[in-house]
N, C-alpha and C positions, 0 to 999 in steps of 0.2 A: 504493500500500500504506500509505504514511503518514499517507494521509487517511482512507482506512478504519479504521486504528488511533484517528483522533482522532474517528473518527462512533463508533466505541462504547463509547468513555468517556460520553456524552452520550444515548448513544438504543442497544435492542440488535438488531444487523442478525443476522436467523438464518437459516442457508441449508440446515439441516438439521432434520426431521422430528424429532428426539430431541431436539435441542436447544428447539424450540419448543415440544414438552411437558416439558422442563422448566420454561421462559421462563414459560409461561401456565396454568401446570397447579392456580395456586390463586387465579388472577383470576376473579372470579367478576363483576366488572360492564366485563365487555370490550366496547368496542365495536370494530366490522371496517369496514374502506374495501376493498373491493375494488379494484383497479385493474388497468391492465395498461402503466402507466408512462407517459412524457407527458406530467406533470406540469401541470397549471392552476391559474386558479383556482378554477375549479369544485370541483374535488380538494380544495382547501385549505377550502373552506366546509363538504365534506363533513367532513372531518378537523378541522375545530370544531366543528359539529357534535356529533362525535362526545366530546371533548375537553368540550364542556356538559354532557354527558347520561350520562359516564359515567364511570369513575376510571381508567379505562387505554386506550389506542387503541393498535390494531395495525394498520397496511398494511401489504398485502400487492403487491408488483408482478411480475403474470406477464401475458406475453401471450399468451394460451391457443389453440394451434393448432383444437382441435373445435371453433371458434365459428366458423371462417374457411370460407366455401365456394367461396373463392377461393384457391390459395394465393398467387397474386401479388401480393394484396390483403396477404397474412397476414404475408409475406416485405417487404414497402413499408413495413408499419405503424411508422409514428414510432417510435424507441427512444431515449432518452436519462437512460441509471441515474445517470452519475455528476451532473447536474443536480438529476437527480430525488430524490437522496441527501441532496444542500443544503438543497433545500425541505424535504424531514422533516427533517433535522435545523433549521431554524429555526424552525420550529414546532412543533419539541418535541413530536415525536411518541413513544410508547415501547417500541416494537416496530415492525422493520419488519421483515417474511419473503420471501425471494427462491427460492421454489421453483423446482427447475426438473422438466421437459415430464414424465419416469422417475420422480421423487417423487410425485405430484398422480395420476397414471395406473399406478402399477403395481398399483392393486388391483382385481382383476377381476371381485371379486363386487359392485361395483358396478351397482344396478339400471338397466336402459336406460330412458331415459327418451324417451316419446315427447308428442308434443303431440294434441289434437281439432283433427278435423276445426274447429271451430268456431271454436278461435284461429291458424288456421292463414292471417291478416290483418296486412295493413301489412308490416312489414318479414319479419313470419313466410313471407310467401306467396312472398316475390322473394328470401329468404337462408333456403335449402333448408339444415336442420341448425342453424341462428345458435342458435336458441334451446335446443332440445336440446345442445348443446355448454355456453351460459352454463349452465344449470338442472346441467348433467352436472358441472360444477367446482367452482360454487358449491355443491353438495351434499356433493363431497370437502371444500370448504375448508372446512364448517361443523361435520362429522364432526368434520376438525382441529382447529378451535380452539374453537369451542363459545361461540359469543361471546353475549351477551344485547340485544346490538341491530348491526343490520348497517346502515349508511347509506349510499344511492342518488341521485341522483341524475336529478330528473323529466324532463329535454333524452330518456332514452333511456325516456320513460314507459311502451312497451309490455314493454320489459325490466323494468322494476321489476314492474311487475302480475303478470306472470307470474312474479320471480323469489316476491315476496310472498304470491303464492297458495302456492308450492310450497313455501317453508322454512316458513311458519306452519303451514302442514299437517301438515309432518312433523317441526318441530321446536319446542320452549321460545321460538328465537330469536325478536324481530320484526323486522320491514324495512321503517325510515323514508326516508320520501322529502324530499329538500332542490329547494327550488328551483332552475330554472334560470340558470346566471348568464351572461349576455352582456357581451358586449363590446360598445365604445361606439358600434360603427357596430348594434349591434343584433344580430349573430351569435349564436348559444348557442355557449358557450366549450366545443372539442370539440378534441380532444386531432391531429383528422384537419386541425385550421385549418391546421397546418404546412405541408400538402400544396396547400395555395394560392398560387400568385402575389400581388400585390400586386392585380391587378386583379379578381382573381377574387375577392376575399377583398370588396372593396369593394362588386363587385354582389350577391355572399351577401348583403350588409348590407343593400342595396335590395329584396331579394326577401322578408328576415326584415322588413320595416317594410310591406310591400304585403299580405302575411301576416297582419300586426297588424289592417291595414284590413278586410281578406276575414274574419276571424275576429268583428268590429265589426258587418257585413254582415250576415250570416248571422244572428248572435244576435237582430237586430231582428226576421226571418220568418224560421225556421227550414225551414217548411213547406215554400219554394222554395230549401233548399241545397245540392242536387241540380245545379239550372239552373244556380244562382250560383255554383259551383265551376266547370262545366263550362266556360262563359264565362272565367270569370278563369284557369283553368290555361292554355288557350290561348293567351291576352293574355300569363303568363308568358311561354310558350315562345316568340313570336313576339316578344315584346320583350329576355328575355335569352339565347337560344339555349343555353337545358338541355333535359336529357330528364330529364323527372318520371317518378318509377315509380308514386307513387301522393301523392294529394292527396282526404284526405277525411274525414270527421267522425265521431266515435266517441264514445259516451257513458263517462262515470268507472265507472259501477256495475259493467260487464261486458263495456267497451268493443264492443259492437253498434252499428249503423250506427243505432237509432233515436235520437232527441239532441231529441224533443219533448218541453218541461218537463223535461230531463235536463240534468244539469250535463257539458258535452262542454268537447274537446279539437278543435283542426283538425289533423291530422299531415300530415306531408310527408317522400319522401325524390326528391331530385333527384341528381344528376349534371352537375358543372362543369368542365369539362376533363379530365372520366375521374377527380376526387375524386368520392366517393357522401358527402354531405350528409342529414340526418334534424333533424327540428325537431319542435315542437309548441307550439299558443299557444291 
């Protein structure tokens, strides 16, 4: 309690709905980090980011049950506020909101939102609801706060596309994307790294750097990155013993599987001792 007392002398922690339209109700160059806690650095470059571009930052840390279509998954999820309290407060962040599950969802005319057949790819296709759930919250948070730039985070690039298409569509807001930031064995810094042993964490790093190469590969003949995936996914699974969900190429404009003369992405999600892993290079 006494260190809650001295986080809002310094930064304001708001956990109620009235409170945060008071807090933010005549900011008008806000920028938003969404999170769902877990603290990185990733998080932290969003939140400068944010802190360059705009006269006031607000995190938010909720771990959003509708994204989960696991609840085992959802119940495991890394938690850790009162660390994560530290880090905004030393970065001087100046709003942080801690909604909880009854605030965020008691409004029921909210519109369902569903996806096309046609993004219904990559992690859309293997986490039935992921994204309908992100799009369904971040659409409450942005009602809330109203912010004039929201910043993402490209490690979860097919979330961002999708969140970008749907808040510029329907709102003032826009939704900048920050690069990925990795750790030194080459991982992208993901808040699920926790969920690793030590060994396991070391071969993620070997598979993100054979990734790097595969991704080198491809851009020389595109024409054959079909064969070239096919081959190398294998060669992963037989060399590090995961199971890949999916391993394959997508172009920037519309993310579509064509990527000739197309500025593309390679994505990957695997599975390492029952941690689920996503990346992009």
């Amino acid at each position: 309690m006494f260190y809650l007392l001295i986080l809002l002398l310094q930064m304001k922690l708001i956990k109620q709905i009235t409170d945060l339209n008071k807090a933010i109700n005549n900011e008008k160059r806000l920028g938003f980090v969404p999170t769902m806690g877990s603290l990185h650095n990733g998080h932290e470059a969003l939140i400068k980011a944010s802190q360059k571009n705009c006269t006031y930052t607000l995190v938010t840390i909720f771990v959003n049950p509708t994204q989960f279509n696991n609840h085992k998954d959802y119940k495991n999820y890394p938690r850790s506020l009162s660390a994560d309290l530290k880090i905004l407060k030393k970065l001087k962040v100046d709003y942080v909101y801690l909604p909880v599950v009854n605030q965020i969802f008691n409004d029921n005319k909210s519109p369902k939102i569903s996806l096309k057949k046609s993004q219904k790819i990559l992690c859309a296709k293997f986490r039935k609801g992921h994204f309908e759930g992100v799009l369904d919250v971040l659409n409450r948070l942005v009602k809330l706060i109203s912010p004039r730039l929201i910043f993402m985070g490209e490690k979860d690039y097919q979330q961002f596309f999708l969140v970008k298409n749907f808040i510029e569509k329907n709102y003032k807001t826009k939704v900048h994307a920050c690069k990925t930031i990795r750790d030194i064995n080459m991982i992208a810094l993901s808040s699920r790294n926790r969920l690793l042993n030590k060994t396991n964490f070391n071969t993620s790093g070997l598979i993100a750097k054979k990734l790097f190469y595969l991704k080198k590969v491809i851009k020389n003949d595109t024409s054959k990155s079909n064969k070239i995936i096919k081959d190398f996914k294998k060669e992963l699974i037989k060399k590090f013993d995961i199971q890949i969900e999916y391993l394959e190429c997508r172009n920037l404009i519309n993310l579509s599987g064509n990527i000739y003369k197309q500025p593309f992405k390679l994505f990957v999600a695997y599975y390492i001792n029952g941690v689920r892993l996503i990346d992009n290079f």
